[in-house]
Structures are given as C-alpha cells and as structure tokens.
SELOKE-737655 format. One record per residue: residue number from 1; chain; y, x, z of N, C-alpha, C in turn. Coordinates in pm, 1 decimal. Layout:
REM SELOKE-737655
REC|k|c|npy|npx|npz|capy|capx|capz|cpy|cpx|cpz
REC|NUM|A|Y|X|Z|Y|X|Z|Y|X|Z
...
This chain:
REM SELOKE-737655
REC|k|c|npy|npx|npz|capy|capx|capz|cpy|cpx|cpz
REC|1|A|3407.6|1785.2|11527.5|3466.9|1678.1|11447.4|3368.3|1562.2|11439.3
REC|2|A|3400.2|1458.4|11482.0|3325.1|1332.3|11433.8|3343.3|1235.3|11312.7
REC|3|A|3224.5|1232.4|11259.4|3248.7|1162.7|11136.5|3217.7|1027.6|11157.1
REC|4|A|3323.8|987.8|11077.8|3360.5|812.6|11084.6|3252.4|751.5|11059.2
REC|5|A|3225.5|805.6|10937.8|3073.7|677.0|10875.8|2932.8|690.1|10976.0
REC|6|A|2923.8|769.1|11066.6|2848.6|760.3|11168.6|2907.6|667.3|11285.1
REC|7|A|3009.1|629.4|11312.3|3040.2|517.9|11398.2|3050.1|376.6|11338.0
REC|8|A|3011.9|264.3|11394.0|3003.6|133.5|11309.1|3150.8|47.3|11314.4
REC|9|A|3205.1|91.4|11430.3|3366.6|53.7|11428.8|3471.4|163.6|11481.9
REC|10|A|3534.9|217.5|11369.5|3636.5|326.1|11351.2|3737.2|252.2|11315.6
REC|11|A|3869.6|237.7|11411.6|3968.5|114.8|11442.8|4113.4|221.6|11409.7
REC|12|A|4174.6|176.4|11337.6|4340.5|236.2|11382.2|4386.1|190.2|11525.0
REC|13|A|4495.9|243.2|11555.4|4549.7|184.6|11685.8|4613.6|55.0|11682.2
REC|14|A|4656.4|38.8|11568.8|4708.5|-49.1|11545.2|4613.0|-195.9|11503.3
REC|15|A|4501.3|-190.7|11473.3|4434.9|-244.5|11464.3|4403.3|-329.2|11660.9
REC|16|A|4376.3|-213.2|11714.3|4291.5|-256.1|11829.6|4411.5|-351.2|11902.9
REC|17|A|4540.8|-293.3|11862.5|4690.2|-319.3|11941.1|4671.5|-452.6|11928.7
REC|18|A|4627.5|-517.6|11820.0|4663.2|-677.5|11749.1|4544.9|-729.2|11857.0
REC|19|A|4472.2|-627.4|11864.7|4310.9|-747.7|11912.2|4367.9|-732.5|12037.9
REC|20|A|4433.5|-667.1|12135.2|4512.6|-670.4|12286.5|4588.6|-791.9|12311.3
REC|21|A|4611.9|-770.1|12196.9|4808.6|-862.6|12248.6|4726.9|-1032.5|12225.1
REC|22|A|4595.9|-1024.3|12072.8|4594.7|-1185.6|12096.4|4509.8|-1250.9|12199.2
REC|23|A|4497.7|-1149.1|12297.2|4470.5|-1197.0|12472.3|4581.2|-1283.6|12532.0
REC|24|A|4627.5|-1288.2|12452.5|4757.2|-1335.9|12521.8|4854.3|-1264.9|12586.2
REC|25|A|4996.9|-1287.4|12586.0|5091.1|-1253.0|12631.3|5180.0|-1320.9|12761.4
REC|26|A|5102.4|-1431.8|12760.5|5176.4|-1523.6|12860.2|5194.5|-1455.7|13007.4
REC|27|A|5118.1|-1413.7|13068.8|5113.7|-1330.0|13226.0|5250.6|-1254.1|13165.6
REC|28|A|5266.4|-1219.7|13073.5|5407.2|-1078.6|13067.9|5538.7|-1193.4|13114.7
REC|29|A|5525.8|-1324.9|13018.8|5630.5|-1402.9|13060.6|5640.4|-1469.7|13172.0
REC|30|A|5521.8|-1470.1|13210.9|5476.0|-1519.3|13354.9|5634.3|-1433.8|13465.5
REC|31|A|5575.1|-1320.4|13437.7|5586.4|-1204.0|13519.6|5751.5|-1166.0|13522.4
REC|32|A|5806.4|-1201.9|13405.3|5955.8|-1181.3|13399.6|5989.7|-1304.5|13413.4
REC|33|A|5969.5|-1386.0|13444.0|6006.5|-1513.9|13549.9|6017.3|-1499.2|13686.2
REC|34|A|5956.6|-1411.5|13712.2|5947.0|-1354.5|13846.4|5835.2|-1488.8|13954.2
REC|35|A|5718.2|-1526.3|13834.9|5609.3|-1629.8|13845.2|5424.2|-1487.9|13893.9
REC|36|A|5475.3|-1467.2|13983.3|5389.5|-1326.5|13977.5|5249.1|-1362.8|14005.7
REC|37|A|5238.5|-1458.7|14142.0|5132.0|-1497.3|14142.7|5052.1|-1587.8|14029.3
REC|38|A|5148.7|-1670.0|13969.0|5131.2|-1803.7|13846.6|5046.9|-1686.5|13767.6
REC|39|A|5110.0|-1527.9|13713.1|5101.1|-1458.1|13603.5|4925.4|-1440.6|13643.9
REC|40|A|4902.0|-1368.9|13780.5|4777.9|-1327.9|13838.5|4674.4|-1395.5|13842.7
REC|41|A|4692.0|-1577.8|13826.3|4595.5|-1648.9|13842.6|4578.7|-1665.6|13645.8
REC|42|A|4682.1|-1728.4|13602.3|4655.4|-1683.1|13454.5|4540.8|-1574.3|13403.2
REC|43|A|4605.1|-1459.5|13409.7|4512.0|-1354.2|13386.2|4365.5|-1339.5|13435.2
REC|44|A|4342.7|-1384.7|13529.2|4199.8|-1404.2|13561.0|4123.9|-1479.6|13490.1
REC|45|A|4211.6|-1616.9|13428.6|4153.3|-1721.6|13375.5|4099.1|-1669.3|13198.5
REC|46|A|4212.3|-1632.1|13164.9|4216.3|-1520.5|13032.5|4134.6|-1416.8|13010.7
REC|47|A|4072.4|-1373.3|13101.5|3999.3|-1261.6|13140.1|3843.4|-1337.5|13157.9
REC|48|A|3812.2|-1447.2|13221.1|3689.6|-1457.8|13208.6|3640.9|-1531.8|13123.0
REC|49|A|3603.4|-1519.0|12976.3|3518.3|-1636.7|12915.0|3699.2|-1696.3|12823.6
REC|50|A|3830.5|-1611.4|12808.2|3874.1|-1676.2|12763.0|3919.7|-1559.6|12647.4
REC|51|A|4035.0|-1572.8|12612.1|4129.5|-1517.0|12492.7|4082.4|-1335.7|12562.1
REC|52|A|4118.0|-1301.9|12664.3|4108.9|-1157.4|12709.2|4001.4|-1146.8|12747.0
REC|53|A|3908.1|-1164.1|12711.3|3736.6|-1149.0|12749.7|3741.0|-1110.0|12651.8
REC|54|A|3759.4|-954.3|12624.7|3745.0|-882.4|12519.0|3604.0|-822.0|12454.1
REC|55|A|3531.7|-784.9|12572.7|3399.6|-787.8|12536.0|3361.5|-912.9|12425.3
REC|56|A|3355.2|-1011.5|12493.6|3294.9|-1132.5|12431.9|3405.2|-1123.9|12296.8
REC|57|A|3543.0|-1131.7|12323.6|3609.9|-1131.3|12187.5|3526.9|-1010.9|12075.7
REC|58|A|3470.9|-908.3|12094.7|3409.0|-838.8|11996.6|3276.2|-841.6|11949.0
REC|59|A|3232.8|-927.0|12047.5|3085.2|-956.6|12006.8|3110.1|-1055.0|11879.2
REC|60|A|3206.6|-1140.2|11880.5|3217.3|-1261.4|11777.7|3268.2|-1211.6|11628.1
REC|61|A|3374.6|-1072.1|11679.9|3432.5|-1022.5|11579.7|3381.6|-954.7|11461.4
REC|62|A|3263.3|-899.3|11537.2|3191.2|-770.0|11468.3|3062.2|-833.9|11484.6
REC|63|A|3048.0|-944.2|11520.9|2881.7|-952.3|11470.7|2778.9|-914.5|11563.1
REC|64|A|2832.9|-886.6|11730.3|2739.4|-766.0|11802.9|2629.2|-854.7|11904.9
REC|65|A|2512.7|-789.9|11969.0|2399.1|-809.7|12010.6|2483.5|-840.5|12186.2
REC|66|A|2368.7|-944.0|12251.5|2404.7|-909.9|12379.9|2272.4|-904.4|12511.1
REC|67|A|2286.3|-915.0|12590.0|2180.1|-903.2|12649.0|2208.9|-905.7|12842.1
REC|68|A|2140.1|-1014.7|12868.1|2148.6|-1000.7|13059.8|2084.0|-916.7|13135.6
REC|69|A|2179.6|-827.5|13194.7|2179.3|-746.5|13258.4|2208.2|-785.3|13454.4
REC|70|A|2208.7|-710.8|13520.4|2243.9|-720.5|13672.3|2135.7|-759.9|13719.3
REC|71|A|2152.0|-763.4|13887.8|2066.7|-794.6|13956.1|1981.3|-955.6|13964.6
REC|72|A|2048.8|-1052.1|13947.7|2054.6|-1130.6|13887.3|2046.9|-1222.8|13776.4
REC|73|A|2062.4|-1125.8|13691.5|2061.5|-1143.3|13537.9|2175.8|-1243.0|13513.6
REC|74|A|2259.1|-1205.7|13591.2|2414.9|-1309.6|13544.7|2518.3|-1183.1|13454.5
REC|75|A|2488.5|-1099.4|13427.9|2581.6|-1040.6|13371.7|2588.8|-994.8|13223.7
REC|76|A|2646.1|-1100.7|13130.1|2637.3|-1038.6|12961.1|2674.4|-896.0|12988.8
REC|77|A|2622.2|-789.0|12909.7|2662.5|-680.8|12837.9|2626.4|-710.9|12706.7
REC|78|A|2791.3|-724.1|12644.6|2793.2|-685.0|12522.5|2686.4|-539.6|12416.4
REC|79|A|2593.5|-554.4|12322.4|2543.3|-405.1|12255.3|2567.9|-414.9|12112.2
REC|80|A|2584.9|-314.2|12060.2|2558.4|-301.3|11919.1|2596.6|-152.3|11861.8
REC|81|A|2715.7|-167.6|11766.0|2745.8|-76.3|11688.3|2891.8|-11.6|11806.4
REC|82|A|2872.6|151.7|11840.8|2982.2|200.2|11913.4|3150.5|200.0|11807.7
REC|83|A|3208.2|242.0|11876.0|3368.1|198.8|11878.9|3444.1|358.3|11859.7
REC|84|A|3518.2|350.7|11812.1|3622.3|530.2|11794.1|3774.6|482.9|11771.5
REC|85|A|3854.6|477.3|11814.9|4003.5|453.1|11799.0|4046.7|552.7|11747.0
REC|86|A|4156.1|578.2|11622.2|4208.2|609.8|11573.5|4294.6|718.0|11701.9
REC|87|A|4267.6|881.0|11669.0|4361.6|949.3|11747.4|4285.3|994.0|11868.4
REC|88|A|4169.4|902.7|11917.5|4116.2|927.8|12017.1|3945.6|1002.8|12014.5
REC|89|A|3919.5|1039.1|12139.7|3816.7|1153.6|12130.6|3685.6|1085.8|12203.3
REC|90|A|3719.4|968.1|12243.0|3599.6|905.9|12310.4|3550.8|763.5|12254.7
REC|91|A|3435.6|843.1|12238.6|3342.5|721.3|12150.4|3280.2|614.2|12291.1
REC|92|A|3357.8|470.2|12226.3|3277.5|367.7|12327.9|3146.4|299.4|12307.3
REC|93|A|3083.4|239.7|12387.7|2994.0|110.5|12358.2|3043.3|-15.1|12352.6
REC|94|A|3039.6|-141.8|12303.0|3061.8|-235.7|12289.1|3146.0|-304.5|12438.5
REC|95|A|3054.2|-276.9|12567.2|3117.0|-312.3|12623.7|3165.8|-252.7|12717.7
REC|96|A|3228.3|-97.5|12704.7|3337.9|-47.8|12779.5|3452.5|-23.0|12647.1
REC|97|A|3492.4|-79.9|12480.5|3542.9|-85.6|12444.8|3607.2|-195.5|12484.5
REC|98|A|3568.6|-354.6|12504.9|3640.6|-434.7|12566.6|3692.0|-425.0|12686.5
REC|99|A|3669.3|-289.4|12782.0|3712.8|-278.8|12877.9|3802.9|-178.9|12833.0
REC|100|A|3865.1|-123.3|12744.9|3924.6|-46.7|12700.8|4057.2|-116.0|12651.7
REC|101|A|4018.3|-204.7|12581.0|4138.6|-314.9|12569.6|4195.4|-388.6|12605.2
REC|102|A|4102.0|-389.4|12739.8|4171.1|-482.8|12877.5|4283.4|-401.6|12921.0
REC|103|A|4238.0|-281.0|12978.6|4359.5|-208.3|12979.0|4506.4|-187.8|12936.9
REC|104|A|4492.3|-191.6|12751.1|4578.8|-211.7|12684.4|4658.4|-348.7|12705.5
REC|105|A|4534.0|-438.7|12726.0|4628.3|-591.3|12735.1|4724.8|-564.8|12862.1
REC|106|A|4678.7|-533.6|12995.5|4722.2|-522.9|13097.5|4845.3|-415.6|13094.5
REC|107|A|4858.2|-341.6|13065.4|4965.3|-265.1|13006.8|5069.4|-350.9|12932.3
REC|108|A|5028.7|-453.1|12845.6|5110.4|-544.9|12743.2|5166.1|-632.8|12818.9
REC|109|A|5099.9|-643.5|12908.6|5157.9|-751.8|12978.9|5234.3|-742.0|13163.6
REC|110|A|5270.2|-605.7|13145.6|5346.9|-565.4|13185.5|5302.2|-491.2|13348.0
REC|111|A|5149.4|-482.7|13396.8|5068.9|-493.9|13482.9|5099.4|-289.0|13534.8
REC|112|A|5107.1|-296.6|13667.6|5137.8|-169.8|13722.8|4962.2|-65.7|13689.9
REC|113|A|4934.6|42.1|13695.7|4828.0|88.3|13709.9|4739.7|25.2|13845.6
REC|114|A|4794.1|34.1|13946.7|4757.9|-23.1|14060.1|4689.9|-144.9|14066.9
REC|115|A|4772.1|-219.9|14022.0|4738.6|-398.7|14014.7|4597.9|-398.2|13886.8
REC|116|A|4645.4|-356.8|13783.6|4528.9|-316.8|13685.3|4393.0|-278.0|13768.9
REC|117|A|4381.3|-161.0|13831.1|4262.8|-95.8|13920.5|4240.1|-238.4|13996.5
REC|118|A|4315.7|-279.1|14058.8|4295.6|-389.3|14197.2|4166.1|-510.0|14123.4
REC|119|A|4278.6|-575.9|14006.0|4238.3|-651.3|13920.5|4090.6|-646.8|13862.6
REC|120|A|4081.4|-525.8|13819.6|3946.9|-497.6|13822.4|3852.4|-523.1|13889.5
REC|121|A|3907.2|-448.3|14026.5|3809.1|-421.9|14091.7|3803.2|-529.6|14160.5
REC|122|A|3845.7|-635.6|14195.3|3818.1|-780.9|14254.0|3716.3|-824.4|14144.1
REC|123|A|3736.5|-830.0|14032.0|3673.5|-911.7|13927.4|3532.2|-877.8|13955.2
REC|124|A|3470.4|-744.0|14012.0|3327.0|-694.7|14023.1|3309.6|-662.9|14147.4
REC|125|A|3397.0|-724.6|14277.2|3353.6|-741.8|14405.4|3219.2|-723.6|14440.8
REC|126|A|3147.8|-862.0|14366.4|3031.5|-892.4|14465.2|2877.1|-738.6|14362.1
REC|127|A|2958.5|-663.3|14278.7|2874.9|-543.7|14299.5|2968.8|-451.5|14341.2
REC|128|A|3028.1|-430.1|14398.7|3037.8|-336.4|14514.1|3185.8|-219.7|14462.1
REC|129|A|3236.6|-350.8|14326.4|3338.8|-276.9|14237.5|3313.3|-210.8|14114.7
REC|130|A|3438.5|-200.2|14074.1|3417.1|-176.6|13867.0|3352.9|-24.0|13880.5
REC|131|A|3290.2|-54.6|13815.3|3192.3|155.6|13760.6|3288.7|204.1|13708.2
REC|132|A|3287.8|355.9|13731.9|3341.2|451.3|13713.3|3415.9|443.6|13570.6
REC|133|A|3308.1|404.2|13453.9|3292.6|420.3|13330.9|3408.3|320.0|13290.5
REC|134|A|3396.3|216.2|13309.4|3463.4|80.7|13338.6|3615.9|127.2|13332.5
REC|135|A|3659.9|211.0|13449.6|3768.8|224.7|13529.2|3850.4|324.5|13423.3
REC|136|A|3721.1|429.8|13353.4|3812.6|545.8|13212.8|3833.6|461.3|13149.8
REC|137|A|3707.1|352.9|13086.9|3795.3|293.0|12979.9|3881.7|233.7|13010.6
REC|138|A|3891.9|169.9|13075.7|4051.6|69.9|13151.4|4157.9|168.9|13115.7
REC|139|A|4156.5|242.1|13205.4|4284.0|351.8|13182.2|4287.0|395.0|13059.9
REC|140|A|4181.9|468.5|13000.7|4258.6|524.6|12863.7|4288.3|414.2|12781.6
REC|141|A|4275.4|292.2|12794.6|4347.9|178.6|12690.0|4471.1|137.4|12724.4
REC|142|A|4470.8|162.2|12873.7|4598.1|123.7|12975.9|4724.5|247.7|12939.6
REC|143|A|4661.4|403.8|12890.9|4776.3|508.5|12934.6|4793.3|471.0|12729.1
REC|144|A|4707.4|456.0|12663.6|4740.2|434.6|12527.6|4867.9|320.8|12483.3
REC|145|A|4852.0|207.3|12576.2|4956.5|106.1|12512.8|5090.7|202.9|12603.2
REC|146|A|5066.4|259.9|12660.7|5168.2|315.7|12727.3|5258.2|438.1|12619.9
REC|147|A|5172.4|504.2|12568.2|5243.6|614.3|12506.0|5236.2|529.8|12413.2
REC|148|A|5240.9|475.3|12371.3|5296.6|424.6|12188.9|5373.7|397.5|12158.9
C-alpha cells in the first residue's frame, strides 16, 4: 500500500483529466473535419513549448525544479515532487507524468495508439526515439482516458 502523504502530488483522475483536455482540444476538431494533416501539424505546435507541453505545464503548476539534461544540454527535464493518480499503481517523476498526460491528451483528441507511438517517436528522432519509460507513461495515460 502506498501512502499518499509520502507522494507530493496525489491527483484524482479527474483532476489530471482537466489538466489533459486544457491542452487543447482543437486537433480532435481538427480531425472530425476530416483536416488530418491541419490536426498533426497543430499538435506538434501544442506539444512543444505550448498548452500540451505538459511537462512544462506542471512545472508552473506545482512549483517544480528543472534542469538541462542531453547531450547537448538542449533538453529541460522537468524535477521535483513525484506524481500518483488516483486508482493507479505507478508512481511518476515530474517528467514522465507529463508524458503521461500526453497520452491522455492524445487519446482526447481522438489520436490512434499508432499515430500516438509515431508522434512520439518523431518528436525524439534526433536521439534515436522516445525511451522506453516515456512510451509506459504515454500509454498508461493513453489506455486511462480510454477506459473512463
């Protein structure tokens, strides 16, 4: 059993649901326009540095630490206080919780598992594709907006 007051953000689902969706929804309407590519370039834009840059959306939310990482040192990772969703058994870090809710957004917005993985994994091309870690949290935020 894990106890709550040992995690620094213990979220209902419903909580995290609100912080998904205000990524925006537009790619979903995109997408039932049958605007697929319009939806795909959207979402990228949303995704880096904007409304669905969920990482960064939680660093602002909660107050959290960050720090450059990569080969390069071009890459924020979000740090701070870990993450527990309501119902669920896997405790995140800051920034595979925003990758957790990417998922969910991508799910919200109407995105196949496939295209989700793809999506990803273009976004972290030039290292060689999204980490493993990356790819659970994606999905379990992705199969969560799904069963709800």
């Amino acid at each position: 059993m894990i106890k709550k007051d040992l995690i620094g953000g213990y979220l209902k689902r419903s909580e995290v649901s609100s912080i998904a969706k205000s990524g925006s929804l537009a790619p979903y309407g995109l997408r039932m326009e049958g605007k697929v590519f319009e939806a795909y370039s959207l979402t990228k834009k949303l995704s880096k540095g904007g409304p669905a840059d969920f990482p960064l959306k939680l660093k602002s939310l909660y107050a959290l630490g960050s720090k450059l990482t990569g080969k390069d040192k071009d890459f924020l990772e979000v740090t701070g206080t870990h993450f527990l969703v309501e119902g669920e058994s896997t405790i995140y870090n800051p920034s595979d919780f925003g990758q957790y809710i990417w998922g969910m957004w991508m799910q919200y917005n109407s995105y196949t598992k496939a295209e989700t993985w793809l999506g990803s994994n273009i976004n972290e091309a030039s290292s060689g594709g999204d980490a493993e870690g990356d790819q659970r949290a994606i999905f379990n935020g992705f199969n969560s907006a799904a069963n709800k």
